[in-house]
C-alpha positions as CSV (number, residue, x, y, z in Angstrom):
1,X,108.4,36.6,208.7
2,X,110.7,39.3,208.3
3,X,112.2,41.2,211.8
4,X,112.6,45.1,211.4
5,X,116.0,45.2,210.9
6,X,115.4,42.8,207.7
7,X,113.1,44.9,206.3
8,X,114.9,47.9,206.2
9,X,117.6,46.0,204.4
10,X,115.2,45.4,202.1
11,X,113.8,48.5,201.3
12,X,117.0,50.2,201.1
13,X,118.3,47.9,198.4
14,X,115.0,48.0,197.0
15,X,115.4,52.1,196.6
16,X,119.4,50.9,195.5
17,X,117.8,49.6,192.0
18,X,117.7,51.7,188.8
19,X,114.2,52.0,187.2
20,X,113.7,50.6,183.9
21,X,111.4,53.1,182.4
22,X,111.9,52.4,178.8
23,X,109.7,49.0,179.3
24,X,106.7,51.6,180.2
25,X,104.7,53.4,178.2
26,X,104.2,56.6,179.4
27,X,102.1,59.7,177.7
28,X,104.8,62.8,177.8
29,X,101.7,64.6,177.0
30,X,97.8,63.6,177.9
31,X,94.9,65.1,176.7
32,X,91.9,66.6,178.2
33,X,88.6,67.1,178.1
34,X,86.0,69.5,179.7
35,X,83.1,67.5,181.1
36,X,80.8,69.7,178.9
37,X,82.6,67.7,175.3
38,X,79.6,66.0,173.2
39,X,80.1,62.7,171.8
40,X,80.6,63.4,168.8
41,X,83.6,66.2,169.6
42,X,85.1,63.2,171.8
43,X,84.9,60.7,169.2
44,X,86.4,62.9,166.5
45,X,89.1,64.4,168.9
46,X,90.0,60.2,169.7
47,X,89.9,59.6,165.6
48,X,91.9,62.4,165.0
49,X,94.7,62.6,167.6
50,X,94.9,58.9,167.5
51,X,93.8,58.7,171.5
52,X,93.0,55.7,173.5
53,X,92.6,57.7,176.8
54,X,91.8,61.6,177.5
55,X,91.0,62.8,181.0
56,X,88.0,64.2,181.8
57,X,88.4,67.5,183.9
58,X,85.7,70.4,185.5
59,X,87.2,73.8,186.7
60,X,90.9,72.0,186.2
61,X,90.0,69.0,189.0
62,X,89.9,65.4,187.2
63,X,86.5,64.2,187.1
64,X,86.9,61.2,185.1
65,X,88.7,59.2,181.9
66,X,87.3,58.1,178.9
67,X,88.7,55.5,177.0
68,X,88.7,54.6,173.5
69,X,86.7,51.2,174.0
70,X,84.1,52.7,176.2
71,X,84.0,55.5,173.8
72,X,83.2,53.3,170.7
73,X,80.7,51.9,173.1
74,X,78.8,54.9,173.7
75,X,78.5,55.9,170.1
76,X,77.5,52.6,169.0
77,X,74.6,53.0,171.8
78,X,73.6,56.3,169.9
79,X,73.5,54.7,166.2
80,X,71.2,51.8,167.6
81,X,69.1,54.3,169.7
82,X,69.7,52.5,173.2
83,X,71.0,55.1,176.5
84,X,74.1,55.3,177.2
85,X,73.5,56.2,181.1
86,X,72.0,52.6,181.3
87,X,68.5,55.1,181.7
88,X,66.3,57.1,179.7
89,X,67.6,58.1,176.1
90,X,69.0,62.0,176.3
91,X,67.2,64.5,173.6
92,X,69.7,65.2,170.6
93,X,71.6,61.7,170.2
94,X,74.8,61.9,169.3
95,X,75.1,65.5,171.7
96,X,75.7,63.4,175.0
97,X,78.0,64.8,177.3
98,X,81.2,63.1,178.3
99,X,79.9,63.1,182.0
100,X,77.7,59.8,181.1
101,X,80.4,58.4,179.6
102,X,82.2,59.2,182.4
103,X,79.6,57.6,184.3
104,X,79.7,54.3,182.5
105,X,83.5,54.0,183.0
106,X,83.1,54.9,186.9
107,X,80.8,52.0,187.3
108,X,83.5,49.4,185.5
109,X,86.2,50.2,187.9
């Protein structure tokens, strides 16, 4: 047990330290994605670009992030047939919007 006086000694050699940044990876640049994306788009835009996460966004407020595993996830639902929202398949396959995927993610964190 700490009394307040400690503490505040603490913090303010806590705030005395120098961040080591260079041990984090940090994206100078992320990408979004409109919630309106298909699958396929998604999937080509992570191929292409070499992404493992994009942000999903609606009128410029986050809605979301997709990520590269739950995105190979999603397609490989498509090619076997099988829903990716967990319900009932959605016409046109591989034309799924990024909010189920969205969705999916949601329910994993």
């Amino acid at each position: 047990m700490m009394t307040a006086s400690e503490v505040e000694e603490w913090e303010y050699h806590q705030f005395q330290e120098g961040l080591r940044l260079d041990e984090c990876v940090i994206d100078p640049a992320p990408f979004r994605l409109v919630e309106k994306e298909t699958l396929y788009e998604c999937y080509d835009l992570f191929n292409l670009l070499g992404l493992r996460i994009a942000y999903v966004t609606s009128t410029g407020r986050l809605v979301g992030v997709v990520a590269l595993r739950e995105l190979k996830g999603a397609v490989q639902s498509c090619v076997k047939g099988d829903p990716v929202g967990g319900g009932t398949p959605v016409e046109g396959g591989p034309s799924q919007k990024v909010a189920l995927i969205e969705n999916e993610t949601a329910k994993d964190v």
